[in-house]
LOVEXPA-814672 format. One record per residue (C-alpha): residue number from 1; x, y, z. Coordinates in steps of 0.02 Angstrom, whole numbers. Layout:
+-----+--------+--------+--------+
!   k !      X !      Y !      Z !
+-----+--------+--------+--------+
! NUM !      X !      Y !      Z !
...
+-----+--------+--------+--------+
//
This chain:
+-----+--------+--------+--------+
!   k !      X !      Y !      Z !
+-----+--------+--------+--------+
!   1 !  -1349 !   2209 !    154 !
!   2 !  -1170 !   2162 !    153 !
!   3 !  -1043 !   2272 !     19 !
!   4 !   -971 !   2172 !   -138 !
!   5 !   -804 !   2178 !   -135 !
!   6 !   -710 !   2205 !   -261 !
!   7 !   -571 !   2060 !   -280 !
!   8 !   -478 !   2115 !   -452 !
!   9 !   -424 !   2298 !   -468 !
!  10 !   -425 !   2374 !   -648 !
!  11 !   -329 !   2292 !   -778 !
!  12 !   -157 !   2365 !   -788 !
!  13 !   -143 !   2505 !   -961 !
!  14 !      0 !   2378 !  -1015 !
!  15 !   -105 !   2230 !  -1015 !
!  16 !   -249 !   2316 !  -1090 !
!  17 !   -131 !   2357 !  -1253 !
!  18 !    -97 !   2163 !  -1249 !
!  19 !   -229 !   2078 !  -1232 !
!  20 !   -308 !   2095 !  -1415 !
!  21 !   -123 !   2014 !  -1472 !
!  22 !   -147 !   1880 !  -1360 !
!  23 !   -323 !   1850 !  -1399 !
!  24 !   -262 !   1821 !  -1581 !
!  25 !   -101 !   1684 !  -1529 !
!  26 !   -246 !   1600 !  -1440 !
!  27 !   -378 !   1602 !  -1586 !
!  28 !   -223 !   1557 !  -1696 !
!  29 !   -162 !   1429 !  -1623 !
!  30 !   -358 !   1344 !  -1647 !
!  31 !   -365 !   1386 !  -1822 !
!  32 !   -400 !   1232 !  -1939 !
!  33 !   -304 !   1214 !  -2088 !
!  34 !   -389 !   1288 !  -2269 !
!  35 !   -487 !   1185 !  -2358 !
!  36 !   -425 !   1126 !  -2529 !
!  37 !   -371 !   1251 !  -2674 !
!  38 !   -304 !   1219 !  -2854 !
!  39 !   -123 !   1274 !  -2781 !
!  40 !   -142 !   1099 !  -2670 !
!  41 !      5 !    985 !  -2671 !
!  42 !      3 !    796 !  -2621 !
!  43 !     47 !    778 !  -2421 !
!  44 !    -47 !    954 !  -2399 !
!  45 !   -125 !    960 !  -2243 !
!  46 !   -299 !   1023 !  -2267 !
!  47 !   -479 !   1051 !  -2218 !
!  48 !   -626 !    943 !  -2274 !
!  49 !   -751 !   1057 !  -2284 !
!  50 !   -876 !    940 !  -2242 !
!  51 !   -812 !    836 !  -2105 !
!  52 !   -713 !    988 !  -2029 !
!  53 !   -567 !    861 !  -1991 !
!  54 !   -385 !    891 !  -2043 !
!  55 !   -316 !    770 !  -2188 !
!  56 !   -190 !    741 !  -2301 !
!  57 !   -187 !    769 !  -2485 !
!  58 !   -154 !    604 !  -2542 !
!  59 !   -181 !    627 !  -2746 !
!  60 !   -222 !    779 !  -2843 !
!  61 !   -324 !    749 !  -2990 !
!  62 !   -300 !    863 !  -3150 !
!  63 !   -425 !    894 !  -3279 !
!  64 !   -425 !    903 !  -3472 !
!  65 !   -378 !   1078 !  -3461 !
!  66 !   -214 !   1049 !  -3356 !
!  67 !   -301 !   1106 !  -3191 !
!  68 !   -286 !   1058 !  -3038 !
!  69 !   -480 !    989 !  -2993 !
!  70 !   -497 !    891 !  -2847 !
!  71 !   -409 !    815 !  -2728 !
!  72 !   -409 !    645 !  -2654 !
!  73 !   -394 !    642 !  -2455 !
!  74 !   -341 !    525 !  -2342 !
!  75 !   -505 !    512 !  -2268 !
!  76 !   -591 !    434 !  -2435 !
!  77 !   -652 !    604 !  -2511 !
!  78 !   -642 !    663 !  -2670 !
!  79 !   -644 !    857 !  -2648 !
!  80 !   -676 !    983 !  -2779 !
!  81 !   -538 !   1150 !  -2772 !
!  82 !   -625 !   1252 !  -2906 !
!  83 !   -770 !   1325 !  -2810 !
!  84 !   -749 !   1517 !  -2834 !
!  85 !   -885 !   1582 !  -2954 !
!  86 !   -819 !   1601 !  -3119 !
!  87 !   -732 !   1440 !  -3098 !
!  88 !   -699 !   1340 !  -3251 !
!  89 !   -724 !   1144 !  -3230 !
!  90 !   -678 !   1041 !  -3353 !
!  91 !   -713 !    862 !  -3374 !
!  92 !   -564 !    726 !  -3334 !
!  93 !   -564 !    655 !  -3511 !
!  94 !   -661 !    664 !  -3635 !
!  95 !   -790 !    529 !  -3674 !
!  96 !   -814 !    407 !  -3822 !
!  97 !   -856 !    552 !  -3955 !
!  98 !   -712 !    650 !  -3881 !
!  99 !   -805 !    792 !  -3813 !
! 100 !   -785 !    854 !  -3650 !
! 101 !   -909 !    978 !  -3540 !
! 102 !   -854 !   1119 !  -3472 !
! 103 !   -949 !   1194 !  -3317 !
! 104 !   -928 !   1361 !  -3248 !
! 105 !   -979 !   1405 !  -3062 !
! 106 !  -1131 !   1519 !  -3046 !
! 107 !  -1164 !   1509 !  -2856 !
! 108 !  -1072 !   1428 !  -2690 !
! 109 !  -1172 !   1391 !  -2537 !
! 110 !  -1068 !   1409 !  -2376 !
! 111 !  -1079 !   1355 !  -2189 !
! 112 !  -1144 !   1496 !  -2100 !
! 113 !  -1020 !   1427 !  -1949 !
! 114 !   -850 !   1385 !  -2032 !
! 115 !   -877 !   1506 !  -2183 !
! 116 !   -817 !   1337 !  -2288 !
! 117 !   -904 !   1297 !  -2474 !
! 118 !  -1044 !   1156 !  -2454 !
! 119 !  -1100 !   1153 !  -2616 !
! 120 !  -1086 !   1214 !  -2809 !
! 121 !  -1227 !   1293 !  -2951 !
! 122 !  -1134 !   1262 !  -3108 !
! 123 !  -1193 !   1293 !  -3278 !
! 124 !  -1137 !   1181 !  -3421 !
! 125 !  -1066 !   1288 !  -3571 !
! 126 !  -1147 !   1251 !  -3732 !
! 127 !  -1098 !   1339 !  -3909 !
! 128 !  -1212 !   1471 !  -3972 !
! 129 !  -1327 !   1394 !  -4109 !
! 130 !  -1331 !   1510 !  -4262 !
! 131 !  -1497 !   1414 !  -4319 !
! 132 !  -1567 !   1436 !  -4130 !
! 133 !  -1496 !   1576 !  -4071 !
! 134 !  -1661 !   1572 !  -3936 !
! 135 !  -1611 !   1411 !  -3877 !
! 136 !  -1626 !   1401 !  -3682 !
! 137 !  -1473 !   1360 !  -3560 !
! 138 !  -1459 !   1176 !  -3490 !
! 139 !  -1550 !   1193 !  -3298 !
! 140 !  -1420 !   1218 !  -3191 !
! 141 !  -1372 !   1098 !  -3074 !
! 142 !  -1306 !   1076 !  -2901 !
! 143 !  -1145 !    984 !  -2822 !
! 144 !  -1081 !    964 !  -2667 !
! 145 !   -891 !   1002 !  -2650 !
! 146 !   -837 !    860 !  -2541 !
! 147 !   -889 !    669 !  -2619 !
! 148 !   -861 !    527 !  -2503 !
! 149 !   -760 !    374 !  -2592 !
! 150 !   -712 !    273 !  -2459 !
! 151 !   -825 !    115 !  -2502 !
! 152 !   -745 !    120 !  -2675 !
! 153 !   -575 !    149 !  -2613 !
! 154 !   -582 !     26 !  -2458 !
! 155 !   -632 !   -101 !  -2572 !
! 156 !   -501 !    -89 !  -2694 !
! 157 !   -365 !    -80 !  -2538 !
! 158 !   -449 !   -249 !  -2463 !
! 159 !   -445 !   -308 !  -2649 !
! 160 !   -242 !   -277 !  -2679 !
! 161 !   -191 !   -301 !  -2480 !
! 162 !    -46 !   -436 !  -2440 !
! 163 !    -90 !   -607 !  -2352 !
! 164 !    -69 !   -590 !  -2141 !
! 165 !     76 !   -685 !  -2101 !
! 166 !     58 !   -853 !  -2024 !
! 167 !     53 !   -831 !  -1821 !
! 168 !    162 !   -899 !  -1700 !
! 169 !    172 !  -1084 !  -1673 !
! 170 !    231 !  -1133 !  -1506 !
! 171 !    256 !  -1348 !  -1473 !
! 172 !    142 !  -1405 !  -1324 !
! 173 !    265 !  -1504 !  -1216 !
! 174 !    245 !  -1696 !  -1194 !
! 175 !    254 !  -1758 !  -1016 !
! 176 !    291 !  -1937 !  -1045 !
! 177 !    381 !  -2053 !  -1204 !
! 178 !    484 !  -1972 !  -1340 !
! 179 !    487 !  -1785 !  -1354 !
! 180 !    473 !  -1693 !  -1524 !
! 181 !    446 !  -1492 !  -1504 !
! 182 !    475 !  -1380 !  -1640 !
! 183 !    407 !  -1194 !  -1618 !
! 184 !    415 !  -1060 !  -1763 !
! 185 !    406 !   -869 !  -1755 !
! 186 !    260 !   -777 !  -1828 !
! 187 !    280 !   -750 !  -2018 !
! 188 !    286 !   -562 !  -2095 !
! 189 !    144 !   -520 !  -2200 !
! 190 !    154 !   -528 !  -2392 !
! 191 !    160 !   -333 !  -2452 !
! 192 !     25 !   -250 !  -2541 !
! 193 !      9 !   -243 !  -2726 !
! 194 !     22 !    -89 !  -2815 !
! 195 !   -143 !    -60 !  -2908 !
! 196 !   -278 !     83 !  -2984 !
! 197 !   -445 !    109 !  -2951 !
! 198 !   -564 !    186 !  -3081 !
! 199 !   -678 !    335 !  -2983 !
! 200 !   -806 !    458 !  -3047 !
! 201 !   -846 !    619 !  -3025 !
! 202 !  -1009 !    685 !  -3040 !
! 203 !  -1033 !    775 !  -3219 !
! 204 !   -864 !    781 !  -3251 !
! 205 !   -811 !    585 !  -3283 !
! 206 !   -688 !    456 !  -3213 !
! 207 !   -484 !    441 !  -3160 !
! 208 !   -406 !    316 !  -3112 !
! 209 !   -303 !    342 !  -2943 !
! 210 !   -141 !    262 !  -2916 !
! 211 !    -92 !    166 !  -2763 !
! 212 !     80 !    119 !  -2697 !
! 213 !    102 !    -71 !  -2647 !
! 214 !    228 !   -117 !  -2501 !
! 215 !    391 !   -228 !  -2449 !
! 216 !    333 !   -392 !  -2370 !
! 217 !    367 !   -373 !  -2175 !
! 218 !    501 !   -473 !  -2092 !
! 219 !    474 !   -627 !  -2003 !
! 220 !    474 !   -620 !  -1808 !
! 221 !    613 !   -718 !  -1717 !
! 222 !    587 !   -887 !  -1627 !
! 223 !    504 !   -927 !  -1499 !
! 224 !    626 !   -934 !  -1333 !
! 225 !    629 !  -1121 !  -1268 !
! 226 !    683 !  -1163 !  -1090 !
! 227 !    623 !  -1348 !  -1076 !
! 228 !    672 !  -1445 !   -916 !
! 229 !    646 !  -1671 !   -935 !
! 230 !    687 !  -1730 !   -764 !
! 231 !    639 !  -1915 !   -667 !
! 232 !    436 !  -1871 !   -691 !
! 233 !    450 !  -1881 !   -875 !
! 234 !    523 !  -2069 !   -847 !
! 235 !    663 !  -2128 !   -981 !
! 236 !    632 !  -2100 !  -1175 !
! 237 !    671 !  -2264 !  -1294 !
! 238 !    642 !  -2254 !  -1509 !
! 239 !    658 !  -2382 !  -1614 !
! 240 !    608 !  -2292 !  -1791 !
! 241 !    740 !  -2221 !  -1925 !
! 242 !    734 !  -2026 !  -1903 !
! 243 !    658 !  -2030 !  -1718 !
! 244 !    772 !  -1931 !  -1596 !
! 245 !    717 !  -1966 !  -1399 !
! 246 !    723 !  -1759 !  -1386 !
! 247 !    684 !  -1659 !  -1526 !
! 248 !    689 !  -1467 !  -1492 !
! 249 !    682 !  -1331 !  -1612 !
! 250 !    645 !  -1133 !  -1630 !
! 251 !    647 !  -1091 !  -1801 !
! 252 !    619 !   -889 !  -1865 !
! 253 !    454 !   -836 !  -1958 !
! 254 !    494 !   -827 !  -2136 !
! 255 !    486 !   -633 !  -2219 !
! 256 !    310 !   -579 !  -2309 !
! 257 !    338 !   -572 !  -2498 !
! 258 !    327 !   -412 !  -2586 !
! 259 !    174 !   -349 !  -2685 !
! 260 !    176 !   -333 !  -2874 !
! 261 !    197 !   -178 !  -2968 !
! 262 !    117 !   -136 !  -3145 !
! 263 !    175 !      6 !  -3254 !
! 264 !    317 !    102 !  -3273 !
! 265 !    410 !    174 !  -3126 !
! 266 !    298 !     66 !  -3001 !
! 267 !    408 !    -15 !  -2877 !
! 268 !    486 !   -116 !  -2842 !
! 269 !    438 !   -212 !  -2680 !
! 270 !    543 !   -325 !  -2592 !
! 271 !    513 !   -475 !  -2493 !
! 272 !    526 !   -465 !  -2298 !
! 273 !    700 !   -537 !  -2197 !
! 274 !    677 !   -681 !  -2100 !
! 275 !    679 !   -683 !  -1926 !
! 276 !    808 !   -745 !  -1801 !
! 277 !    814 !   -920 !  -1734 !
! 278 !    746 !   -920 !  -1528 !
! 279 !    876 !   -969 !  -1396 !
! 280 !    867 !  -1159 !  -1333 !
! 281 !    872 !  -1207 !  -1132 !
! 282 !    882 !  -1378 !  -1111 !
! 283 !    914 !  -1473 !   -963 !
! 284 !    881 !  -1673 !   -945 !
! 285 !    898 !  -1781 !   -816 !
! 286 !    814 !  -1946 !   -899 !
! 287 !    886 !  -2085 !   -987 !
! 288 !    883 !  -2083 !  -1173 !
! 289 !    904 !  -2230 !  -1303 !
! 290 !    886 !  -2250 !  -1472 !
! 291 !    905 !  -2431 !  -1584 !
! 292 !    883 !  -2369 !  -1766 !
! 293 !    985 !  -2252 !  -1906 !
! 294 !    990 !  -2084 !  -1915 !
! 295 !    914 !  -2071 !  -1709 !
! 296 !    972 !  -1949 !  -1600 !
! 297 !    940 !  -1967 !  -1414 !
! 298 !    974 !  -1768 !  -1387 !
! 299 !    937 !  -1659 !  -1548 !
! 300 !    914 !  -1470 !  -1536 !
! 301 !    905 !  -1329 !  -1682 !
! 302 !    897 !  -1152 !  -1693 !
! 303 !    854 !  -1083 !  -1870 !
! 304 !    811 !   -927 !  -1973 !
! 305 !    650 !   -915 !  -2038 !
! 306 !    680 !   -901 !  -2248 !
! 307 !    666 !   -726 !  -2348 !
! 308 !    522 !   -691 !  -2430 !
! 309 !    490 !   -675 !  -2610 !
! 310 !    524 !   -490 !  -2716 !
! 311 !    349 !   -443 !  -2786 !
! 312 !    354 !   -469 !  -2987 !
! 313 !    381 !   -308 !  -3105 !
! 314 !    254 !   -296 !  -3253 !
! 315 !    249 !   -205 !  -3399 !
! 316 !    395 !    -99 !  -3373 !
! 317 !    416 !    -75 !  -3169 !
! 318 !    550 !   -181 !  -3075 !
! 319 !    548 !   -328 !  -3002 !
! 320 !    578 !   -347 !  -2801 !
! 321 !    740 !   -418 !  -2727 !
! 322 !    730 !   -578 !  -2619 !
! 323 !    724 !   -555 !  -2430 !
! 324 !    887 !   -608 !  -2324 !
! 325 !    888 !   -743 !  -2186 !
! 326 !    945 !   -709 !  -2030 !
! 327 !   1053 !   -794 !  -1898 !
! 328 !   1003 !   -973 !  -1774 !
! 329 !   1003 !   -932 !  -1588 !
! 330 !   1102 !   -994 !  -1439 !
! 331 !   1100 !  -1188 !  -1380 !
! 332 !   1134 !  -1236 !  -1222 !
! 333 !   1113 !  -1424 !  -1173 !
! 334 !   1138 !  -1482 !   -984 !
! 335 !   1125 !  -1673 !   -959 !
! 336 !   1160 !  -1791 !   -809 !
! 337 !   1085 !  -1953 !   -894 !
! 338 !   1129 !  -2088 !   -971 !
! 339 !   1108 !  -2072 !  -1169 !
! 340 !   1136 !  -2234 !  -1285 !
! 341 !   1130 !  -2237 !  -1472 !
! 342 !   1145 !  -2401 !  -1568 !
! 343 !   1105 !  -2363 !  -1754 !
! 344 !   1182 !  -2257 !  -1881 !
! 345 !   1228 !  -2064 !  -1896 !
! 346 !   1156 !  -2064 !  -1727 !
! 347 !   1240 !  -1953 !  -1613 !
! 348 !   1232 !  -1933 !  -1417 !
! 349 !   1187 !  -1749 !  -1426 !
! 350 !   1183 !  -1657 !  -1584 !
! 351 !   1138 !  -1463 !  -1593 !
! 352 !   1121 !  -1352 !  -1723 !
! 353 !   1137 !  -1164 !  -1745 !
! 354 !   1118 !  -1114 !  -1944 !
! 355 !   1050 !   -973 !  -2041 !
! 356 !    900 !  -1020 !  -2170 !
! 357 !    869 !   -992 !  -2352 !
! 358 !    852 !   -816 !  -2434 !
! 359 !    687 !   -772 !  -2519 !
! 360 !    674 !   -768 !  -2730 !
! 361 !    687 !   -632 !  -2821 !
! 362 !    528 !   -577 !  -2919 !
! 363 !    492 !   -607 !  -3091 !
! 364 !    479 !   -460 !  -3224 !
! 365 !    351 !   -461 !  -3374 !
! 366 !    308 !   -371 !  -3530 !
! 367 !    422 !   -273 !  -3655 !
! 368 !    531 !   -205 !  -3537 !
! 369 !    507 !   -270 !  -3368 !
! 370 !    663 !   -326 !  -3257 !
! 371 !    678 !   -476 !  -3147 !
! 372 !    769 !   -456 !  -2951 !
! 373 !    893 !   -502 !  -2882 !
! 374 !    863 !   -645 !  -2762 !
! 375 !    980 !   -624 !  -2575 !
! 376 !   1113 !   -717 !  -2484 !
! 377 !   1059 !   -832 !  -2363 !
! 378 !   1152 !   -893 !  -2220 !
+-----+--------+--------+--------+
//
C-alpha cells in the first residue's frame, strides 16, 4: 500500500485561539432578526416566527390595557408579542356590555429548530364567585402567535388603490390624403386613498388599522415624432373649416390625481405634474392646399399634459394641492413644397410650443376640513 500523505500541517497555536471568534462573526453575520416583542416599534425589522422571513413592523396594535399586543407586518400577519408565560392579554376594546377578557399565558410551544414561539395556552381570568367558590376554570385554549391577514388586507388595498393611468397613445401614420397625428404620453396613476380596515383577533376582538393613501404620479412626456411626407405620399388638398393638410401633435400625459384622506391629520395627497410635450421632426416635400377657414396646410403642437387633481380632505384632514403642467417640446419644420391657403386664419405653417393647464385643488368636507390650493399652469 501506498503512505497518505499528509497535505496540511497542524493548525498554527495563533489560529487555534481564533478560530472560535471567527466561528461566531460567521454565525453572526447569519443570524435572523428577533421575532416581535412588546418593546416593537413601527419600521422594526423583525422575525415572523412562522414564515422565518425578515419583515417590517408596519403597525403596532395596543390593547385596552395600554400594551403593546401585536404587531402588523408587512407580509399580512398579525403577530402576537405577549407570549412569555405569565403574560397578560387583554382584549382591544371592550364589547357591547363593556367588558373586556383578560387572558394570561399558561404554556408556549416552540420550534424545536429556530427556538421561536408557535403557539399560546392561555387561560381566560374569571372573578372568584363567592356563591360558587367550586366553580371550574374556562378550558383553556390554544393560539397560534403568528395570524395570516393578507386576504383581508389585500382586499381592502385593491378596494382603496388609484385608477392606472391611461397608456401611451401613439398616431398610426397615413400614407396617402390629409394627415392628422396627434400622440399623447402615458397618464400618471390616480393616488391611493387613505382608508381603515376593521381586523380581528382571535379571543381578544377587532382594530381597525390605518393606511396611508398616495400623491397621484406624474404624467410621462410625449411621445418623440420624427415624421418624413415626401413625393410617395402624393399632394394633400382640404376643403372643410378646421382641416389642416398636416396635423402633428405630441401632447404630455396628464398627472394621476391624489387619493382622499379621512380624519384628522390624514394627508393630504396631491395630484401628479404633467408631463412634458415630445419634440416634433417634420420634414415635407409634398404640396399642400387648403380652400376653407381656419385650415392650415402645415400645423404642428407640442403640449403639456394637465396636472392632476389634489385628493379631497374629509372630516378634518387637508385637502391636496393641484398638480403643475409642464413645458411643450421643440418644433422643427423643414419644407421644400409648395403650400397654398385660401380661407381664413389659415396660415402657411403654424407651430405651437405651450405649457397645459394645472390640475384642481381638492375639495375639503366636514367641520373642519380645508380645501387646496389648485397650481400654476403654463
Amino acid at each position: 500500500m501506498g503512505r497518505c500523505t499528509r497535505l496540511f500541517g497542524p493548525m498554527p497555536p495563533v489560529l487555534r485561539r481564533l478560530a472560535p471568534a471567527f466561528a461566531a462573526v460567521l454565525i453572526s453575520s447569519f443570524a435572523l432578526a428577533d421575532p416581535p416583542t412588546p418593546d416593537s416599534v413601527v419600521d422594526d425589522v423583525v422575525t415572523n416566527p412562522e414564515t422565518g422571513e425578515e419583515v417590517q413592523v408596519l403597525q403596532v396594535v395596543v390593547d385596552n390595557a395600554g400594551n403593546n399586543a401585536y404587531v402588523i407586518t408587512s407580509d399580512g400577519y398579525l403577530i402576537l408579542t405577549r407570549y412569555q408565560v405569565e403574560d397578560l392579554i387583554h382584549c382591544i376594546e371592550p364589547d357591547e356590555n363593556n367588558v373586556c377578557d383578560v387572558y394570561e399565558v399558561t404554556a408556549v410551544t416552540t420550534d424545536p429548530d429556530s427556538g421561536f414561539a408557535q403557539s399560546v395556552t392561555l387561560q381566560l381570568q374569571v372573578e372568584p364567585d363567592p356563591d360558587n367558590p367550586d366553580a371550574e376554570l374556562p378550558d383553556p385554549i390554544e393560539q397560534p402567535v403568528a395570524h395570516t391577514q393578507s386576504d383581508e388586507l389585500d382586499q381592502a388595498a385593491a378596494e382603496n388603490a388609484g385608477a392606472e393611468g391611461a397608456p401611451e397613445v401613439v398616431a398610426p401614420q397615413a400614407t396617402s390624403g390629409t394627415i392628422n397625428e396627434v400622440s399623447k404620453g402615458k397618464n400618471g396613476d390616480d393616488g391611493s386613498n387613505a382608508y381603515g380596515v376593521r381586523v380581528c383577533f382571535p379571543f381578544v376582538g377587532c382594530a381597525t388599522i390605518g393606511k396611508d393613501g398616495s400623491d397621484g404620479k406624474d404624467g410621462a412626456t410625449g411621445p418623440t415624432i420624427n415624421r418624413t411626407v415626401d413625393a410617395s405620399h402624393g399632394d394633400i388638398s382640404t376643403v372643410t373649416s378646421g382641416v389642416d393638410g398636416i396635423r402633428l401633435g405630441s401632447i404630455g400625459g396628464d398627472g394621476g390625481d391624489g387619493g382622499d384622506s379621512v380624519g384628522f391629520n390624514v394627508g393630504p395627497y396631491h395630484g401628479g405634474d404633467g408631463g412634458n410635450g415630445g419634440q416634433i421632426t417634420l420634414n415635407t416635400s409634398v404640396g399642400v392646399t387648403t380652400s376653407a377657414n381656419d385650415a392650415h396646410g402645415i400645423a404642428a403642437f407640442s403640449r403639456s399634459g394637465s396636472g392632476g387633481d389634489g385628493g379631497d380632505g374629509i372630516i378634518g384632514s387637508v385637502a391636496g394641492k393641484g398638480g403643475s403642467a409642464r413645458s411643450g417640446g421643440t418644433i422643427t419644420i423643414n419644407n421644400s413644397g409648395a403650400i397654398n391657403t385660401l380661407g381664413n386664419v389659415s396660415h402657411g405653417i403654424y407651430a405651437l410650443s405651450v405649457g397645459g393647464s394645472a390640475g384642481d385643488g381638492g375639495d375639503g368636507w366636514g367641520i373642519v376640513g380645508a380645501a387646496g390650493s389648485g397650481a400654476a399652469g403654463r
